[in-house]
N, C-alpha and C positions, 0 to 999 in steps of 0.2 A: 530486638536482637535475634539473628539467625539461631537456631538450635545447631550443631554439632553435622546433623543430618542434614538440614537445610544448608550450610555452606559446604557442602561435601556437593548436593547436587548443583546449586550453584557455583561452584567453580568448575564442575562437568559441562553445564553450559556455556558458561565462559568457553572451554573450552573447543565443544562444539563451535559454537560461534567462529574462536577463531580456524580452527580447522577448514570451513566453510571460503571464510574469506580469505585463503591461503591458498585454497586447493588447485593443483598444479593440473588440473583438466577444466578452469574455467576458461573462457571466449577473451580473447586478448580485449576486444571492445567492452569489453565490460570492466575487465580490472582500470582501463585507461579512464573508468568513470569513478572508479573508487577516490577518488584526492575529494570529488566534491558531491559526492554523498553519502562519502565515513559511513560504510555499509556496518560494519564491528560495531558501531556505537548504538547504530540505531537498532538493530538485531538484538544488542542486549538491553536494549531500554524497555522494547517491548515484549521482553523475556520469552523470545521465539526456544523452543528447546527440542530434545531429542523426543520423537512419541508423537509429539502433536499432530491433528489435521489443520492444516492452515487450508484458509480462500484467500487467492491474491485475484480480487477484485479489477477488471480493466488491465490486464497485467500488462497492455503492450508486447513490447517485444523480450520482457524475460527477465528483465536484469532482477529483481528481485525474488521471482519463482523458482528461477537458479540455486539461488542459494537457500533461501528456505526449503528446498526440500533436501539438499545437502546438510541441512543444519536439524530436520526434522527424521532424517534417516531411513534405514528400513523398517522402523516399526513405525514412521510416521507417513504421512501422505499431504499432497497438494492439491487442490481444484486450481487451476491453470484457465482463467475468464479471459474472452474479448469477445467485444460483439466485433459486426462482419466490417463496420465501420473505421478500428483500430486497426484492420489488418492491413491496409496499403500504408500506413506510416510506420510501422514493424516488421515489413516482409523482410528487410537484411538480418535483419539480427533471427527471424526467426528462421532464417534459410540455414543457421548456422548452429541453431538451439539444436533439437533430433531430439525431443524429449524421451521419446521410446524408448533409445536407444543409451542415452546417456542420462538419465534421471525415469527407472522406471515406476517411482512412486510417487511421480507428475503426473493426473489425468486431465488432459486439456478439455474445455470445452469452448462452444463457441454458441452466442445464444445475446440476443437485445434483453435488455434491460428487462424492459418490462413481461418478456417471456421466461423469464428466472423461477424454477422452484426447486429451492434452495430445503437439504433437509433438516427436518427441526432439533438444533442440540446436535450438529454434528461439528460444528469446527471451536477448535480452542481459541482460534487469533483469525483475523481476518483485517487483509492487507488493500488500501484503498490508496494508490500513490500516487499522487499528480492528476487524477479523473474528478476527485470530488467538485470542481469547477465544472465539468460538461456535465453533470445533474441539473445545470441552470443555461446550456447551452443550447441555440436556438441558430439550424443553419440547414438551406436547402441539401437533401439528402443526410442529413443529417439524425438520426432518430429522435424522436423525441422521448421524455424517460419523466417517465412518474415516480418520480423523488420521495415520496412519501410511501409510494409501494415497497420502491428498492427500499428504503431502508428499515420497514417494517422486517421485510424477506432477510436483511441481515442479521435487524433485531433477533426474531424466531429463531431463525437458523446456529447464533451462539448460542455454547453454554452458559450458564448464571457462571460469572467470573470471569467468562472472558472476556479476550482485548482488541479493540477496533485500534490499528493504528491508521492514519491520516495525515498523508504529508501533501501538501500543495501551495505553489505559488500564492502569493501573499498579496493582497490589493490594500491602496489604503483605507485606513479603519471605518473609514467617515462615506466610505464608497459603496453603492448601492450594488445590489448580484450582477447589472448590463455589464459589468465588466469581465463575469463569465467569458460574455461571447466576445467583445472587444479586445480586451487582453490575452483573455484563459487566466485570468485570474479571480481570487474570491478571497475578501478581507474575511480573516477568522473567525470575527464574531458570527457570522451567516453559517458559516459550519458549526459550531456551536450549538447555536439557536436550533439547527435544525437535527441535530444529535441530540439534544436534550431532548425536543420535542418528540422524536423517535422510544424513548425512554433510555437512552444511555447515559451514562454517566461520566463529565469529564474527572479524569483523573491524575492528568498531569502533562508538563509538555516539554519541548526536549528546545534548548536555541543552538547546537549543534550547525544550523543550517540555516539561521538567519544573516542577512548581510546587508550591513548597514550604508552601504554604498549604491546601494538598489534602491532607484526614489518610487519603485512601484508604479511607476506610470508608462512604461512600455510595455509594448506585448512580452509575453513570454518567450515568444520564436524570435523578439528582434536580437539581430547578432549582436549588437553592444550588451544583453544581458543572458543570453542564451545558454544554460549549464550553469550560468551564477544568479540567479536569481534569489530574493531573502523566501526560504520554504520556512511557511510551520510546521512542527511536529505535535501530531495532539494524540494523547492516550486517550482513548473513551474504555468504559466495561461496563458488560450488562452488570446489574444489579443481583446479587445472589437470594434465589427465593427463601 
């Protein structure tokens, strides 16, 4: 049970949160994504709050750097990731981001995987959405990424306590990683296995965004499931020393 104190700050978060996903200066393309990925649920699931440094890992073109750092505020900040690889599939959205200018406690950077040094004990939360399948992705021009570096480099880089969140397209359970590169999908247990293995800890997981009408056997870009796809949501945290 919350202490007096504790649901005082949590429902400041709450609040934050919603303020975030209300704010009347986000990207019309972005709010038109909200119906299907209930940004407010998953923001409080992973107890994003005011103060924190978040890493949105792969961020793409923004949609959830946006708001975490609106939700993180000015006494918090963002690392803003993609390598040079994401940038031709996010030049719209990000011709329209101006993080500078309009979120100045977003520091972008731009850097492959395997050239990450990541500082140690510096983020509270760290956000991985929709890339954890190109960790196992193999394609001419394509980088390749040392999976067990990256997520050493994550490991290190949280605090004891904090939270790896993890959303990605869902392959079937019985499906081996080639569906990484076939799909861009990867069945949970393989993230799992490879988060435990890293020394994290799963901690819980959100069905929010699972969809049972998704037989999991099309690509992720094919248009009959493209924005509906069945997502996991998994909490991982480092272990507190």
């Amino acid at each position: 049970m919350l202490s007096m104190a504790g649901q005082v700050i949590a429902e400041d978060t709450a609040k934050a949160i919603e303020a975030a996903v209300h704010h009347e200066a986000r990207l019309e393309r972005d709010k038109a994504r909200d119906g299907s990925r209930h940004p407010e649920a998953i923001l409080n699931f992973f107890e994003v709050a005011p103060g924190q440094r978040v890493l949105d890992l792969f961020s793409g073109g923004g949609y959830y750097s946006e708001l975490l750092a609106r939700v993180v505020g000015e006494q918090g900040s963002v690392l803003v990731h993609n390598n040079q690889a994401y940038l031709p599939f996010a030049k719209e959205d990000l011709a329209e981001r101006h993080y500078q200018e309009r979120l100045p406690n977003a520091e972008v950077i731009i850097s492959e995987a395997d050239e990450l040094q990541l500082p140690a004990a510096s983020f509270d939360r760290i956000f991985f959405i929709l890339g954890f399948h190109d960790t196992y992705y193999h394609e001419p021009g394509w980088p390749a990424i040392d999976r067990e570096r990256l997520l050493q480099q994550m490991f290190t880089s949280l605090k004891p306590g904090g939270i790896v969140a993890i959303i990605d397209h869902d392959a079937a359970p019985e499906s081996d990683t080639d569906t990484a590169h076939e799909l861009h999908r990867l069945a949970k247990r393989h993230v799992v296995d490879a988060m435990e293995a890293a020394g994290f800890k799963l901690q819980g997981s959100l069905a929010v965004l699972e969809n049972p009408e998704d037989k999991l056997t099309l690509s992720a870009f094919d248009e009959a499931v493209r924005g509906k796809t069945s997502r996991y949501v998994l909490m991982f945290v480092k272990p507190k020393l």
